[in-house]
Phi, psi and omega in degrees: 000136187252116147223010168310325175344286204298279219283018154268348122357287199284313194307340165292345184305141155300181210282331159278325166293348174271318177315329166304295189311313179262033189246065179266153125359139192300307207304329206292309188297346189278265222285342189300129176228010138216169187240117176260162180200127191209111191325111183089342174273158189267117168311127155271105196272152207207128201247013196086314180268334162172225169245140150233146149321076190358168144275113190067000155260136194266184179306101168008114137276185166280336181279321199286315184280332175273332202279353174242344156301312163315289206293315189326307191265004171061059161055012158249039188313338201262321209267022171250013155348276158311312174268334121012283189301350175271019176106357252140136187236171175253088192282177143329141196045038186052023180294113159285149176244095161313158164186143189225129194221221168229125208250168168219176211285006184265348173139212200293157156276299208233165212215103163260350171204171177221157134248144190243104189269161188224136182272147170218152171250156194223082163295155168122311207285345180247008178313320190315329194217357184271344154323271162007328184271356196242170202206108169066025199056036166243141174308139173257131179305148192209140179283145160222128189249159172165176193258162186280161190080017180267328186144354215272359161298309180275008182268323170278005178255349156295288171331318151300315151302320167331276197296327174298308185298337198252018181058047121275145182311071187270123162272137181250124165292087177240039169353288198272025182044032204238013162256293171258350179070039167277110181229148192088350189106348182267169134261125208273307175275144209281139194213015168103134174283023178236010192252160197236112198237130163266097192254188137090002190231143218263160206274009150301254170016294178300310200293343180292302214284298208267010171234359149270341173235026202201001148077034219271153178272343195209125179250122208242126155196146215236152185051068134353052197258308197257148188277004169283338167291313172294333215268327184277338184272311159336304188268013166270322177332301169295338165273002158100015198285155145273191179227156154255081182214140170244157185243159168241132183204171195253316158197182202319287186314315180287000215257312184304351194238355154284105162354292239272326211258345171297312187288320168345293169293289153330338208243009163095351190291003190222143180245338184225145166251107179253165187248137176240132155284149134236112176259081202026085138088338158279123165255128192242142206238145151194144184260177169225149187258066188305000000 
């Protein structure tokens, strides 16, 4: 069982409540894919199949909430600002932290729930499908879709270790860092010994930057949103790179109907869809052929 997740997770908890989290059940802690902390309610851990209660943990403060805010941001509460207004911090260990409040036009003021997404690596988890991506043995650029929280980080980052272990040459875009979790120059999570991660950069950006300087064979990037990302993913296209990327959607056709991702589509650059169920707490992949 890989659980550094969880317990980078817990380590943003204050000191009682992470001693509670961890006196949780292994499976539990093994199946946890978020931690909720919601202001006057007892935290909650969400297992893919649904929420239960921490066991023996009491109610959320404000205290509570500034106090995972603090660790989140290493006491730099002022300077995540800018990432703040998106709704979400990057923590230590690639925890992304949702956060939900009372906003104002400069951003959040005040701060009522959190989520704590906890990254897992899943070998495995792409065997399934990964024949499929390839066409006469070349990688086919591929979309990857789902509503959020099915999985599709970790789907892409196991497809990146594939492919990087099979040599080919991937750059990875990981603006928020919550794909190889890199720092120092290292990647906490294994993402192949052929791959190149830009983090910390914004993902229009990396990808210009990483197909001028790194010659990539495979351009990797997770959450497709703004249209200067499509606009960047075009001109990898056009440089003969393949592609890797995920959206969040309910399904093609809706995915197809945003600008940024319509042209995308229109202009042919992805040959394959792959799609995630979550059928309580099971995921099921299925590819397309476009």
């Amino acid at each position: 069982m890989d659980m550094d997740g969880f317990y980078a997770a817990a380590a943003l908890l204050p000191y009682a409540l992470r001693r509670t989290a961890l006196m949780m059940p292994e499976a539990d802690k093994d199946a946890c894919e978020e931690l909720r902390l919601r202001r006057g309610c007892v935290p909650a851990f969400s297992d893919g199949a649904g929420e239960r209660p921490i066991p023996g943990a009491g109610p959320v403060t404000g205290e509570t909430v500034a106090s995972v805010l603090e660790a989140a941001t290493q006491a730099s509460l002022h300077a995540a600002v800018n990432a703040l207004r998106r709704g979400y911090i990057t923590a230590p260990g690639g925890v992304r932290v949702g956060v939900c409040g009372t906003g104002t036009q400069e951003g959040l003021r005040s701060f009522s729930s959190l989520s704590l997404r906890i990254p897992k690596e899943v070998r495995g988890c792409a065997d399934g499908i990964y024949p499929a991506l390839f066409e006469n043995g070349v990688f086919c650029s591929t979309l990857i879709l789902s509503p959020p929280g099915a999985g599709k980080t970790t789907l892409l980052r196991e497809l990146v270790r594939l492919l990087s272990g099979d040599g080919v040459r991937v750059s990875l875009a990981d603006e928020r860092g919550e794909v190889a979790d890199a720092e120092g120059g290292e990647s906490r999570f294994d993402v192949g010994k052929c791959t190149d991660v830009m983090t910390g950069v914004a993902k229009a950006d990396a990808i210009m930057m990483l197909l001028r300087a790194m010659n990539p064979q495979v351009v990797a990037v997770d959450e497709v949103t703004e249209p200067a990302d499509a606009r960047a993913l075009l001109s990898a296209a056009g440089c003969g790179a393949a592609l890797l990327a995920t959206v969040h959607g309910a399904d093609l056709e809706e995915v197809r109907k945003r600008p940024s991702m319509r042209c995308l589509l229109e202009a042919g650059v992805f040959s394959r869809c792959v799609t995630i169920e979550n059928r309580r707490g099971v995921r099921i992949c299925r590819v397309k052929v476009l």
